[in-house]
Each structure stands twice: as structure tokens, then as C-alpha cells.
C-alpha positions in Angstrom: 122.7 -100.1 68.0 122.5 -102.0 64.7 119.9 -102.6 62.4 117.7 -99.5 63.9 120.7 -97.3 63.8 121.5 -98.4 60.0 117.6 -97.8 59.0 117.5 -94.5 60.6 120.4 -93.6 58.5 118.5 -94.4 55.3 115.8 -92.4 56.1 115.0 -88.9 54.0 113.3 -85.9 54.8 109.5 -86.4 55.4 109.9 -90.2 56.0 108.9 -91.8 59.0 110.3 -94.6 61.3 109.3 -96.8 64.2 112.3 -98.1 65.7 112.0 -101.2 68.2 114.7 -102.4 70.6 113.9 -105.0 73.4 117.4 -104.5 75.4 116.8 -101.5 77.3 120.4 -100.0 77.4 120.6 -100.6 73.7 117.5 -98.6 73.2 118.3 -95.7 74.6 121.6 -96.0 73.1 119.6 -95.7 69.7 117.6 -92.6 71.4 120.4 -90.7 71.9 121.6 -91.6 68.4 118.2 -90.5 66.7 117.1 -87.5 68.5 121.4 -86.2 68.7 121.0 -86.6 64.6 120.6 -83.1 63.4 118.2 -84.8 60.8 115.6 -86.0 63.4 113.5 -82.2 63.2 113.2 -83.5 59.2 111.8 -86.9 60.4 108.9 -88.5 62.2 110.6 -91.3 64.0 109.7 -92.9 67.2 111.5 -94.9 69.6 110.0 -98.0 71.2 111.2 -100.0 74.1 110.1 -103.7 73.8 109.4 -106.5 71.6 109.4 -105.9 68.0 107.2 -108.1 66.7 104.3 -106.6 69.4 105.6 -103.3 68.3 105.1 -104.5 64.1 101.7 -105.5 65.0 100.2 -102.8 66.4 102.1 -100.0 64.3 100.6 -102.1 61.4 97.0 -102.0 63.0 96.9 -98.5 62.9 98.5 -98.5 59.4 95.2 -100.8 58.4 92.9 -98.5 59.8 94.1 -95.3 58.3 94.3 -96.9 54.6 90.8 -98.1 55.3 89.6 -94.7 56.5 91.7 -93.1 53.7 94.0 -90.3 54.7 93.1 -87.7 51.9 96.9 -87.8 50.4 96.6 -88.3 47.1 100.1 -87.5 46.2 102.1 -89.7 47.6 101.4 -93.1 48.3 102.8 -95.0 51.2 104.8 -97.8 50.9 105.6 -99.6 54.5 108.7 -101.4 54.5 109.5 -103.2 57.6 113.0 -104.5 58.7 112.6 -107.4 61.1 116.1 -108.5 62.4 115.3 -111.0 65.2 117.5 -111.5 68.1 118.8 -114.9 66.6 119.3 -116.1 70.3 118.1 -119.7 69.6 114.6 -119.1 72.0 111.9 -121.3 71.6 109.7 -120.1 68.5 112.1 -117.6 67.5 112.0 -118.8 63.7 108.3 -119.1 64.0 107.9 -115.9 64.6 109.5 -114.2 61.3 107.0 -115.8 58.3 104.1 -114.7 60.9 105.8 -111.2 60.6 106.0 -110.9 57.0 102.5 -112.3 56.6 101.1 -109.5 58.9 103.1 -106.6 56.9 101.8 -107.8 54.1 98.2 -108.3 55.3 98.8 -104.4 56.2 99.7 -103.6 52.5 100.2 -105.6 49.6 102.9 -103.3 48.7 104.8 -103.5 51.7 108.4 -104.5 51.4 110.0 -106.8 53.9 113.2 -107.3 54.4 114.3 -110.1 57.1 118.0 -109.6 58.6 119.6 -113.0 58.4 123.2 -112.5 59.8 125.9 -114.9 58.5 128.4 -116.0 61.8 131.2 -117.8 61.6 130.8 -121.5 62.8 127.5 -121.5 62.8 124.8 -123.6 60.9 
């Protein structure tokens, strides 16, 4: 299942993941492929079905609230990084909808790396 299925394979020990698929078949294909990874017991990763720009938003939310509440972990700071890879299927306000993204992932943390999946296809513009 693409992009999700690529991040989840990045992923170390102790990380943790929010993976968004909108095609419903497609998302339990990456299920099956996250929680069959003998790696997944080593990882806090969670599998949503739906839009992943309402998905970003709220996991970002909650994000903003723990930083501002302070979660005692000195150690280690976190880092979000957020992978948007938009469907690319030419609906209206599709493009609009990726500088809104990076704004609010970098609204959540300053620090936040995000990366924007721009696929090259043939014959395309």
C-alpha cells in the first residue's frame, strides 16, 4: 500500500506512526502488512481509515496539547515528521490542501519535518 507501507518500514524500535489510508481495501491491506510485521510489538503504530489530512489535524492537536502540558521526557525530544502523499486525482482543492498541511505540522512544532510525495508520471504536466 505505498507511501504508508514504505514509512512503516523506516520506522525503529520505540518510534511511533499514524498511518492514514482513505481507500478502504487499501487500508486494511496496510493492516495486515503492519500488524503481520514481526516488528509491530517494537512499535506504537496506528492504523486509520479515512482522510489524511483530518487524520494530520487531529493527531497534530493532541501533539499541541501534550508539548504544551509537557510530557516529563527530558531525554529524548520529539521530532514529528509527517509524510503527506495526496491522492493526486485532479479533485477540486486537492493542491490547496498540501501548503495548508505543512503549515499545520509546522504550527504543531517548529521542528517538524515535512516531506510532500510529489510523484513524477509519464505524460503528465
Amino acid at each position: 500500500p505505498g507511501s504508508p507501507a514504505l514509512a512503516f518500514s523506516a520506522l525503529r524500535a520505540g518510534d511511533e506512526a499514524v498511518l492514514a489510508e482513505l481507500q478502504s481495501d487499501v487500508a486494511q491491506e496496510l493492516m495486515r502488512t503492519v500488524f503481520e510485521d514481526e516488528r509491530s510489538a517494537a512499535l506504537k503504530v496506528d492504523v486509520e481509515i479515512g482522510d489524511g489530512y483530518s487524520v494530520l489535524r487531529k493527531k497534530l492537536a493532541k501533539l499541541s496539547e501534550a508539548s504544551a502540558v509537557g510530557s516529563g521526557d527530558t531525554e529524548t525530544p520529539s521530532v514529528p515528521l509527517v509524510l503527506i502523499d495526496p491522492p493526486y486525482m485532479d479533485t477540486e482543492g486537492e493542491l490547496d490542501n498540501i501548503p495548508l498541511a505543512v503549515a499545520d505540522g509546522l504550527k504543531c512544532s517548529q521542528d517538524a519535518i515535512v516531506l510532500v510525495w510529489y510523484p513524477v508520471k509519464e505524460g503528465k504536466d
